[in-house]
C-alpha positions in Angstrom: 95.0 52.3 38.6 93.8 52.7 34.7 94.3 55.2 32.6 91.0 56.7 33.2 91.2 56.9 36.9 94.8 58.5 37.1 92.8 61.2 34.5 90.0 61.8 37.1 92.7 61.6 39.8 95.1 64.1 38.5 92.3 66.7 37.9 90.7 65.9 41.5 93.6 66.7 43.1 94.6 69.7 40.8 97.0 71.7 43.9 97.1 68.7 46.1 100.6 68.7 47.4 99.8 66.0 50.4 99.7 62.1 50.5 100.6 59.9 48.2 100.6 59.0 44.5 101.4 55.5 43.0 103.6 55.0 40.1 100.8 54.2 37.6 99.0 57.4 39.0 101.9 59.3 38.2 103.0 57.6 34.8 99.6 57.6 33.1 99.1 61.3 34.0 102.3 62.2 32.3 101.3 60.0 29.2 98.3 61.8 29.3 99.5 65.7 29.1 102.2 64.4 27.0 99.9 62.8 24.6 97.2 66.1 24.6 100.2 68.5 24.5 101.6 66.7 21.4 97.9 67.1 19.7 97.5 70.6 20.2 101.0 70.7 18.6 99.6 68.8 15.6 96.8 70.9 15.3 98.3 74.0 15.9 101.2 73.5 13.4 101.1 75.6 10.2 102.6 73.1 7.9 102.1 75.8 4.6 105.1 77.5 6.1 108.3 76.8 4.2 110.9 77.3 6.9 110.6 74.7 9.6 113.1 76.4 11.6 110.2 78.8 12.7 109.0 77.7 16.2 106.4 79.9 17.0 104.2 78.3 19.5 100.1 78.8 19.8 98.4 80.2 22.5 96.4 77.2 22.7 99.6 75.3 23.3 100.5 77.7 26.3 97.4 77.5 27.9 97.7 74.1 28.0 101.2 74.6 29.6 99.9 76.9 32.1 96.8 74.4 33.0 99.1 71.6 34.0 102.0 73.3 35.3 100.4 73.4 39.2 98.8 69.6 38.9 101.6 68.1 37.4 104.2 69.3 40.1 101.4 68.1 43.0 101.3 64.6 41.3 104.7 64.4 40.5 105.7 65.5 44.8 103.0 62.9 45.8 104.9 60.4 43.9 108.3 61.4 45.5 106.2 61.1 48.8 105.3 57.5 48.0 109.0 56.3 47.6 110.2 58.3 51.0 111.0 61.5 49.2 109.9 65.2 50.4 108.2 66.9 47.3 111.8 69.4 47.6 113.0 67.0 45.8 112.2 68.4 42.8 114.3 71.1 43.0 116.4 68.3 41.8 115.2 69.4 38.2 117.3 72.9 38.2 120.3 70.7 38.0 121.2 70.1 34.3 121.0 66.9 33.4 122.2 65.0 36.9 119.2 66.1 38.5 116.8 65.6 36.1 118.2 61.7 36.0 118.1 61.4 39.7 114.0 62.5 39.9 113.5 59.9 37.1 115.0 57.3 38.9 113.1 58.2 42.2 109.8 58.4 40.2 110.4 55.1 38.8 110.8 53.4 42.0 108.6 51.2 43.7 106.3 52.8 46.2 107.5 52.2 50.0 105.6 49.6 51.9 103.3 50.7 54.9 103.1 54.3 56.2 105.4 57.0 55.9 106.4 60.9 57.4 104.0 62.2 54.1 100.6 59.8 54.5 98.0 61.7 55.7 
């Protein structure tokens, strides 16, 4: 899958918690809210202000949050689908550190061959 089809994808299926998602689905999704979030970041940042330490975020920024929070999780519990994994898995990410290790190393796993409990 390319870049601009795991784009298309990830929108299409915006609260789609069922099937499947392969690893480059999944991977070039993040890379691309990571890559808008940092922008809107760039954009956003008042660099006239002389203490750094000031971390006020922009509403712009938030939004953005907000707008991906719902099809980022579907993606991300297709993906656990794909390697064998119910999407309750990522509870796994309340755990401090551990847990947050343990879904990377499940979302960087190869996809499991033939069908599964979580094809549709």
């Amino acid at each position: 899958m390319t870049f601009g089809q795991a784009i298309v994808a990830f929108w299409k299926n915006y609260a789609n918690f069922k099937g499947r998602a392969t690893r480059s689905e999944y991977w070039w999704a993040f890379l691309f809210v990571a890559l808008v979030g940092a922008g809107i970041s760039i954009v956003t940042t008042d660099y006239s202000a002389s203490d750094w330490t000031d971390t006020t975020e922009s509403a712009l920024s938030n939004l953005w949050s907000l707008v991906v929070l719902l099809p980022g999780l579907a993606v991300a519990a297709r993906r656990l689908h794909d390697v064998g994994r119910p999407a309750t898995h990522l509870f796994y990410l309340l755990i401090p550190i551990a847990g947050i290790i343990m879904l990377i190393v499940w979302l960087t796993k190869e996809s499991v061959e033939g069908k599964n409990q979580f094809d549709v």
